[in-house]
C-alpha positions in Angstrom: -36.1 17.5 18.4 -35.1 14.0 19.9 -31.3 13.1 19.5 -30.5 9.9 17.6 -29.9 8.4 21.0 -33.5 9.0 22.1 -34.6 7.6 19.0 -33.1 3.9 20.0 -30.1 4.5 17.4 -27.3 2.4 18.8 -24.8 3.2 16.2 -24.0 5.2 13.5 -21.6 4.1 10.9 -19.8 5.9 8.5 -17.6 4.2 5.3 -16.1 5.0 2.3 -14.0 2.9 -0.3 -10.5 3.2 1.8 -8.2 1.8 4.2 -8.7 1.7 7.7 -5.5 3.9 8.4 -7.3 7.1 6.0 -10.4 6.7 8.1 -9.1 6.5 11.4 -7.4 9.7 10.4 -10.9 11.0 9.3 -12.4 10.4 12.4 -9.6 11.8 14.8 -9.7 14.7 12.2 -13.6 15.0 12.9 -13.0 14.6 16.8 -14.8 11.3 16.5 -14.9 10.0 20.6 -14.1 6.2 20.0 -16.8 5.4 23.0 -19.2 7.3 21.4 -21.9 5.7 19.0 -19.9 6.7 15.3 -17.8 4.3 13.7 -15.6 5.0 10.9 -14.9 1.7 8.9 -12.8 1.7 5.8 -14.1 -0.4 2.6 -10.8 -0.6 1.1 -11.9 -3.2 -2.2 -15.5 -1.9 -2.3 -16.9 -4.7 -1.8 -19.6 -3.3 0.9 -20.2 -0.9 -1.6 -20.7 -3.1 -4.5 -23.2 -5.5 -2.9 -25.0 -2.4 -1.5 -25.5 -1.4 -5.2 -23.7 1.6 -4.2 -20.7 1.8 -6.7 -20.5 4.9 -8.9 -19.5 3.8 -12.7 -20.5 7.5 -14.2 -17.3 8.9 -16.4 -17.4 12.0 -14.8 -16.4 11.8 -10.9 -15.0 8.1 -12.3 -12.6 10.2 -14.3 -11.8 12.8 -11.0 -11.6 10.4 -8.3 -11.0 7.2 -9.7 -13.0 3.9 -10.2 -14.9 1.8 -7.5 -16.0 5.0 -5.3 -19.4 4.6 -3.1 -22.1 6.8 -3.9 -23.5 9.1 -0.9 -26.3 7.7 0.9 -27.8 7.1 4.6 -30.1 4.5 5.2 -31.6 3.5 8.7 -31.3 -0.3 9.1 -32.9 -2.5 11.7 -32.4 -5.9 12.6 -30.8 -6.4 9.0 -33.6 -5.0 7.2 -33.5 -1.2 5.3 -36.1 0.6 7.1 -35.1 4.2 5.3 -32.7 4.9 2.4 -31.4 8.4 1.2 -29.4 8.6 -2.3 -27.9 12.0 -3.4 -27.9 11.3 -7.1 -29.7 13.7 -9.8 -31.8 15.1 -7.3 -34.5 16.9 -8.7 -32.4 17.0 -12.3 -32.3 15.0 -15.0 -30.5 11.5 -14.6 -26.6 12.0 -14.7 -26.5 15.4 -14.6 -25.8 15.2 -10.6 -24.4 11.8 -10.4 -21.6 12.5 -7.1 -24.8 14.0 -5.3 -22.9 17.5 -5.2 -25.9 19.5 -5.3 -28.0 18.0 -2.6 -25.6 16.3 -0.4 -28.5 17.0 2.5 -30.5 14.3 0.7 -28.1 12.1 2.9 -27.4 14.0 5.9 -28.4 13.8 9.6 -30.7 16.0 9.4 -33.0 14.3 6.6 -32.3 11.0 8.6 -34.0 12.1 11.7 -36.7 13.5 10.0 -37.2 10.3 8.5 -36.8 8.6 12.1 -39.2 10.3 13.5 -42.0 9.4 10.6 -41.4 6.2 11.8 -41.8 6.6 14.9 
């Protein structure tokens, strides 16, 4: 299998709805190498996440984690256009009966990603 570097994948950016301070944390935690090809960027008033579409309004994780969180998804983009996107939301269940994407959270992972890449290629 090709790395992601291999593939022509420049960078790789990870973000959530917080503050820049929780996700440098994240990424030190994670060992991320600051010259390497990951970036950790904080969305701390969701607004990525809301003009994304990506804002999670159902009452249950809502009600656990609070309003305005991002829904987990990968998505390969190129040039500014959305060549690939991966939601993990009701996966193969009925809708709102998975809406955190807790039971399939490799619907957005690496791994589906570079299987995706490489259909493209």
């Amino acid at each position: 299998m090709m790395t992601l570097s291999e593939m022509g994948i420049d960078e790789i950016i990870v973000f959530c709805v917080n503050d820049a301070a929780v996700m440098d944390a994240w990424a030190k935690d994670q060992g991320i190498d600051e010259k390497g090809i990951i970036t950790f960027m904080g969305d701390p008033r969701g607004e990525l996440t809301k003009a994304l579409g990506m804002e999670m309004t159902h009452p249950g994780p809502c009600g656990k984690l609070g309003a305005g969180r991002c829904k987990r998804f990968s998505a390969f983009v190129e040039d500014g256009v959305i060549k690939t996107f991966n939601l993990a939301e009701d996966v193969g269940v009925g809708a709102g009966e998975d809406p955190a994407g807790d039971d399939h959270p490799e619907v957005s992972c690496v791994e589906k990603m570079m299987k995706d890449l490489e259909d493209l290629l």
